[in-house]
C-alpha positions as a printed Julia matrix, in Angstrom:
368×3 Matrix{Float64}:
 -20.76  -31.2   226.64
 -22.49  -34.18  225.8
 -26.53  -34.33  224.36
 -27.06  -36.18  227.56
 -26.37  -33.32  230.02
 -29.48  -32.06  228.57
 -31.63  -35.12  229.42
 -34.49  -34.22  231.86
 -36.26  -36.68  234.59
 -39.54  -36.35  232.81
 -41.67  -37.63  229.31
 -39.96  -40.75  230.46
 -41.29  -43.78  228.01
 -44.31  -45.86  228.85
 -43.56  -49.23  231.38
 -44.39  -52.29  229.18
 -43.38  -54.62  232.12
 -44.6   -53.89  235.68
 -44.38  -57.77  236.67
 -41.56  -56.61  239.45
 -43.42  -53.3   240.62
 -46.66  -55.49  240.91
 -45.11  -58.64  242.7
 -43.14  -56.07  244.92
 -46.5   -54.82  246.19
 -47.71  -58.15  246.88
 -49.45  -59.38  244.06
 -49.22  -62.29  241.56
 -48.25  -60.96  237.87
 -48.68  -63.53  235.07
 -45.14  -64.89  235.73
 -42.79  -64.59  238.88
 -40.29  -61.97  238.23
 -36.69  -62.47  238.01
 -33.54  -60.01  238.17
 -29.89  -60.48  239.91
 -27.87  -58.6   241.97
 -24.43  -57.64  240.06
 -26.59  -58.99  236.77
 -24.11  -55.66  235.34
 -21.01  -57.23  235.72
 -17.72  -58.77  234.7
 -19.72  -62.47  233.96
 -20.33  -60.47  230.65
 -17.48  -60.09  227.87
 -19.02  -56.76  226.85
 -18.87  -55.17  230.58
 -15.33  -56.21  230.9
 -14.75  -54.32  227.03
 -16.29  -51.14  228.49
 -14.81  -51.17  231.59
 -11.33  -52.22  230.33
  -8.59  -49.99  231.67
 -10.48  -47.63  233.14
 -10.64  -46.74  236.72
 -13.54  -48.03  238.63
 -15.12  -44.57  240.03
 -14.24  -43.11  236.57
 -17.04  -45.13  235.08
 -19.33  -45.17  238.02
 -18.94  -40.74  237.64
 -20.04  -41.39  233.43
 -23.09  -41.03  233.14
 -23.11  -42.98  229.67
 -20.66  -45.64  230.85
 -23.25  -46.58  233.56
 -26.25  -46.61  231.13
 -24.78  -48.9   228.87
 -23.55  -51.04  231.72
 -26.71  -50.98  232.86
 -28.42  -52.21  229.71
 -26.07  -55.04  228.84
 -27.74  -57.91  230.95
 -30.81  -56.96  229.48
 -29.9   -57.22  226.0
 -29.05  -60.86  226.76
 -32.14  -61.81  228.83
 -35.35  -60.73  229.78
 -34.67  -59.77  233.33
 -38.31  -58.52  234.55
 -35.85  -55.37  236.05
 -32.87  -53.4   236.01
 -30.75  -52.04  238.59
 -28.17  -48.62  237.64
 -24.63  -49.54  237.53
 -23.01  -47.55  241.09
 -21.32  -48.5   244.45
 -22.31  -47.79  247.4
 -19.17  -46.32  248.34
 -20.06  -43.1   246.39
 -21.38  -41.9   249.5
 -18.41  -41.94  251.91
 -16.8   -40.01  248.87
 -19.62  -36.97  248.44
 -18.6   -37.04  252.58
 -15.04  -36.39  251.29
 -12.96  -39.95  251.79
 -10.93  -40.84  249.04
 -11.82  -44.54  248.16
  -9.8   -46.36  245.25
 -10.48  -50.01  243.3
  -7.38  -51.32  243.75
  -7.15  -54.65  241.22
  -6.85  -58.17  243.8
  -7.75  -56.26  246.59
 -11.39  -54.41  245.98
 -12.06  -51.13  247.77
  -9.61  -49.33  249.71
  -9.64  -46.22  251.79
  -6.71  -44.29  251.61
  -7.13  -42.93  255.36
  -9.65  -44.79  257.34
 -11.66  -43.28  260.16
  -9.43  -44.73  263.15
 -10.88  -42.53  266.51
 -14.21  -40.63  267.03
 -12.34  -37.35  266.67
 -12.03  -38.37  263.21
 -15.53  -38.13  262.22
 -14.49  -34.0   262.46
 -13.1   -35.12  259.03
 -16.32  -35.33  257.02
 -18.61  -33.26  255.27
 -21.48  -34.2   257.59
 -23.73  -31.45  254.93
 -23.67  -32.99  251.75
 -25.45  -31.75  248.93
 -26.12  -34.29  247.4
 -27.2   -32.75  243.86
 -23.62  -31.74  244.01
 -21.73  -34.74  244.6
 -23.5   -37.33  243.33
 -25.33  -35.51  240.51
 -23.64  -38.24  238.05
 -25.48  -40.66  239.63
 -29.04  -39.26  239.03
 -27.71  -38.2   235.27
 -26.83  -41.67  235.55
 -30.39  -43.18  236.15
 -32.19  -40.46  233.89
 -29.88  -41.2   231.01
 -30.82  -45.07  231.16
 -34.52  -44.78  232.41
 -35.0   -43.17  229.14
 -32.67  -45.54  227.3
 -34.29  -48.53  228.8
 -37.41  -47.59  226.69
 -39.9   -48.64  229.32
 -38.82  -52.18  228.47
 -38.39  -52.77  232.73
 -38.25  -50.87  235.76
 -34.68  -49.41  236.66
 -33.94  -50.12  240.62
 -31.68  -47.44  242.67
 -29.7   -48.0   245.87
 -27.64  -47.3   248.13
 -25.74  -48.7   251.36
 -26.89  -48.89  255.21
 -24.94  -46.65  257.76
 -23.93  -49.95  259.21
 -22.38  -51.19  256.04
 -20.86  -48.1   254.66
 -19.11  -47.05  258.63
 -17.6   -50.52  258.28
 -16.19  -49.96  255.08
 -15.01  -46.32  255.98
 -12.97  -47.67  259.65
 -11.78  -51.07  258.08
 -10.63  -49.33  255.05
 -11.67  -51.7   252.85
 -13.07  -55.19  253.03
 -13.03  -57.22  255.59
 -13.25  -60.65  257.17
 -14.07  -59.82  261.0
 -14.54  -56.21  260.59
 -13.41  -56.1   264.4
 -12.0   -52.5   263.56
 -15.21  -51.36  263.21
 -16.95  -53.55  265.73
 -14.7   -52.02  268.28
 -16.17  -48.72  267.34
 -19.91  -50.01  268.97
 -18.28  -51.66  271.81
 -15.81  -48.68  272.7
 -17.52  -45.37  271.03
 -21.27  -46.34  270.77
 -21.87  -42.68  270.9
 -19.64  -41.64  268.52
 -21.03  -44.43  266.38
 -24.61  -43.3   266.38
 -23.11  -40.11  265.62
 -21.86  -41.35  262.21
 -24.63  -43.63  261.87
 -26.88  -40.92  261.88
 -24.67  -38.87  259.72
 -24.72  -41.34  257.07
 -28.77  -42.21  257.2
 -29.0   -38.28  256.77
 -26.94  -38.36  253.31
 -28.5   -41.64  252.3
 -32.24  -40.23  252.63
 -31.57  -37.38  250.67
 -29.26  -39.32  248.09
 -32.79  -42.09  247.61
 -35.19  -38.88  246.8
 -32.9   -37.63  244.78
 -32.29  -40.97  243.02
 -36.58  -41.05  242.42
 -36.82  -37.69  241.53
 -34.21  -38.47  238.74
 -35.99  -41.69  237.63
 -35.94  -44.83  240.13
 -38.89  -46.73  239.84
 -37.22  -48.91  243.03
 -35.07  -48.51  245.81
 -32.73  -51.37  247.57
 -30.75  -50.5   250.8
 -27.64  -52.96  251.08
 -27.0   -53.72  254.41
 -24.18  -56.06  253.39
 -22.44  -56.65  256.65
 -25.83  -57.62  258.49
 -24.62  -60.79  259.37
 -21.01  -59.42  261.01
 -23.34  -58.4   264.08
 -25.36  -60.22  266.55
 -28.83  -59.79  267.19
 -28.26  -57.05  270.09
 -26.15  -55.16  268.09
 -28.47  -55.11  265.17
 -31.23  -54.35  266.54
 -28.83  -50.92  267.93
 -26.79  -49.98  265.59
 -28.57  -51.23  261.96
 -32.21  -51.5   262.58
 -33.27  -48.74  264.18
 -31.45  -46.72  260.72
 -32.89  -49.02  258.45
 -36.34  -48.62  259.84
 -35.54  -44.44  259.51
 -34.71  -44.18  256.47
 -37.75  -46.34  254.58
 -40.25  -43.67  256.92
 -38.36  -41.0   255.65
 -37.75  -41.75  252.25
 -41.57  -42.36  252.19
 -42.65  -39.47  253.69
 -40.63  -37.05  251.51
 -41.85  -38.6   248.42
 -45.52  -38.61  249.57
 -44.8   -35.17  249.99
 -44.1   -35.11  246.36
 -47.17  -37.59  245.09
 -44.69  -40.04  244.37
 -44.47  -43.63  245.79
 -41.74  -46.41  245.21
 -41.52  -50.1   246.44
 -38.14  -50.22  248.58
 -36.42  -53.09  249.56
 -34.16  -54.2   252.33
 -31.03  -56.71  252.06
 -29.78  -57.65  255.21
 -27.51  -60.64  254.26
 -27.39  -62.98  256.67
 -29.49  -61.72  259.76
 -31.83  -64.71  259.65
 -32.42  -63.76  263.3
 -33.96  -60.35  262.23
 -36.84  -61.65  259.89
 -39.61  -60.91  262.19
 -38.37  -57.31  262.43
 -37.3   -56.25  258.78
 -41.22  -57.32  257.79
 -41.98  -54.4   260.01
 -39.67  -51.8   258.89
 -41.92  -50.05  256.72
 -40.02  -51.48  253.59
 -42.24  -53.65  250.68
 -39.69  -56.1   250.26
 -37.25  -58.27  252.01
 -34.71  -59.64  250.18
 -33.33  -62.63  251.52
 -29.61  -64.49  251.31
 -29.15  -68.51  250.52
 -28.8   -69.51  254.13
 -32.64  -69.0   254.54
 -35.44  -71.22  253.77
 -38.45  -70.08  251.78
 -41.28  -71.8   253.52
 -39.63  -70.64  256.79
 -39.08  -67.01  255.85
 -42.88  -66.6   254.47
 -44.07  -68.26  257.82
 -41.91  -65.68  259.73
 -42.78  -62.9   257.98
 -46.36  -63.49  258.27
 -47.23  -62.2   254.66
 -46.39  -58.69  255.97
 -44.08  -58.22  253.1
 -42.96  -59.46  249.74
 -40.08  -61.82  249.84
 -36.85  -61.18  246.94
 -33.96  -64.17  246.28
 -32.71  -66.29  247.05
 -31.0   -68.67  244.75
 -27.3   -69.73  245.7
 -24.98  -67.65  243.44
 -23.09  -71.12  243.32
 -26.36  -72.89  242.05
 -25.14  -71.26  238.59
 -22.18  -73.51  238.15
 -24.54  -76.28  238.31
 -25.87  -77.94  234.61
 -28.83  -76.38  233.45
 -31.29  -78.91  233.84
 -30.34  -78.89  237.36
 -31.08  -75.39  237.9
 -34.1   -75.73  236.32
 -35.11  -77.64  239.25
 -33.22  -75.62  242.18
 -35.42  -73.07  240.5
 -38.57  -74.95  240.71
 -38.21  -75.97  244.5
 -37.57  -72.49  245.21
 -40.72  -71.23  243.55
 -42.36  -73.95  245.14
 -41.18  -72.93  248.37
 -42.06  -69.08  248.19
 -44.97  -69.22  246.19
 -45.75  -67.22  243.4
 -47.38  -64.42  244.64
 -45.61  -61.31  246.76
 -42.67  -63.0   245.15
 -39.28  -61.73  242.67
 -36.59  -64.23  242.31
 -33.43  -63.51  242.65
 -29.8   -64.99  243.69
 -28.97  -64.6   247.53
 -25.54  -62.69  246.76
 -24.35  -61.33  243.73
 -23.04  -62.85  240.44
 -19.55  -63.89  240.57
 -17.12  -62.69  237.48
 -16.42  -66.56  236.17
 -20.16  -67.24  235.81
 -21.09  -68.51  232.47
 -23.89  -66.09  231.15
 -25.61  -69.02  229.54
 -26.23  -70.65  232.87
 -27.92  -67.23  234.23
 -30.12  -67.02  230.61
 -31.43  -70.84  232.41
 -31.64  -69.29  235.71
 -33.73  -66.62  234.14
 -35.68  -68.96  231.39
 -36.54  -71.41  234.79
 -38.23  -68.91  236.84
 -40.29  -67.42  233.65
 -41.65  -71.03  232.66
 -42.33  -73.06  236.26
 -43.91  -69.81  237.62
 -46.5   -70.05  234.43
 -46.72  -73.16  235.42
 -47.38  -72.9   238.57
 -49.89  -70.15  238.5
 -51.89  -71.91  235.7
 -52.12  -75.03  237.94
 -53.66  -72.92  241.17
């Protein structure tokens, strides 16, 4: 048994940069704040050297493998946060489906939820301190690690998301399989829905109590459904879980920003400002000036760079940056790409991305 077994969630160091916590409550820190979704990933020759050979879940289920995953990107660049190497298929797994990384393919279920009388399969009781105590030792481990340099994020998957994954088996360009599900079992489908908002409440406490100074839900597959289907089957859970999540931690004295990420549901703006999370995170397809005119300053806004915008020279994402900053505004504002990194980014072109939001925000701000 390793030292860190023996790491407690408390005496954690003092926060030398609150610029994310402060813009994520709707204020207007010295400089905008920047991170990236995926900024732990395979762009980086390092990750790929600690991750080499080994099996996906092995390394999200080590504890020191995810710290040190975690803290890579931020040895390279001053990210304004962090966000603990996971998946957000750790969940249907503490419910007891086998998922595997298969290499070309991504996730795959070995036996997919097919009928309704399937859902008799899962552990609809999960402790949670159980099954995904790695991940908490996970995000104590690095909160302490990270020094108080930045704040370390959690997260987790919506229902919506994570039932898609579990019918399709993996991922998915139509994810019809599990569309059918609404259209054919919408009963059965709340059932699960509510199944997995259960697990995913007690999994975000857990994740704060351990050290999260942030929560994200991923609601990945947002776009996949129309309006009338996400305002049934991925709103109303969404919307849940951040009154929850908040009322168990007041419970406790404790308070964390959270943040939504429903990629591409432009059509649900109005709505997600009202779901009792801090911020919305938005993808590419949305404009800035738009999305603060729809959201009516209810919230703080997160993104939205195109991912793609990386492959672009520097000095012109120097000024993608500046437009975008332009268009949000600096206050109630983090900056971030609309997706994730991709694995054949050039890490020198996300250092600009990074150095461009950090010096036109200063900017900006000093010329109000």
């Amino acid at each position: 048994m390793s030292n860190n077994d023996f790491i407690l969630p408390k005496d954690f160091p003092e926060l030398k940069n609150d610029t994310f916590l402060r813009a994520a409550r709707g204020e207007e820190p010295e400089h905008v704040p920047v991170w990236c979704m995926r900024q732990a990933g395979r762009y980086l020759p390092e990750f790929r050297e600690v991750r080499g050979g080994k099996d996906f879940f092995d390394t999200c289920r080590s504890p020191e493998n995810c710290c040190e995953l975690t803290l890579q990107p931020l040895r390279r660049f001053p990210f304004d946060a962090s966000i603990i190497f996971s998946d957000i298929l750790v969940i249907p797994q503490a419910m007891g489906m086998e998922v595997q990384m298969l290499t070309g393919k991504g996730p795959t279920f070995t036996d997919p939820l097919k009928e309704p009388e399937d859902l008799q399969r899962l552990q609809a009781k999960v402790d949670v301190n159980k099954e995904l105590d790695y991940v908490f030792k996970a995000i104590t481990l690095t909160r302490h690690k990270i020094e108080g340099k930045v704040p370390l994020i959690g997260f987790t998957g919506a229902p919506w998301t994570l039932m898609s994954y579990m019918i399709e088996g993996g991922g998915s360009t139509t994810h019809s399989k599990a569309k059918r599900w609404l259209y054919r079992h919408p009963d059965s489908s709340h059932m699960l829905l509510r199944m997995l908002a259960d697990v995913i409440v007690e999994y975000l406490v857990g994740q704060v109590a351990a050290g999260a100074q942030a929560l994200q839900v991923f609601e990945s597959h947002a776009g996949i459904l129309g309006p009338v289907e996400f305002r049934e089957f991925s709103l109303p859970y969404l919307r849940d879980i951040a009154r929850r999540v908040k009322d168990r931690l007041k419970e406790k004295g404790q308070d964390v920003p959270m943040i939504v990420f429903a990629k591409d549901a432009h059509y649900a703006l109005e709505e997600l400002s009202e779901s009792h999370y801090e911020v919305v995170s938005l993808d590419w397809t949305i404009d800035p000036r738009s999305a603060r005119e729809r959201t009516g300053g209810k919230v703080s806004l997160q993104g939205n760079m195109d991912p793609c915008a990386l492959y672009a020279p520097k000095e012109q994402i120097s000024d993608i940056v500046r437009k975008m900053l332009e268009g949000f505004g600096t206050r109630g504002y983090i900056a971030n790409l609309g997706h994730g990194l991709y694995p054949d980014m050039d890490p020198e072109n996300v250092g600009a991305f990074v150095d461009a939001v950090h010096q036109h925000s200063k900017l900006l701000i000093k010329q109000k």
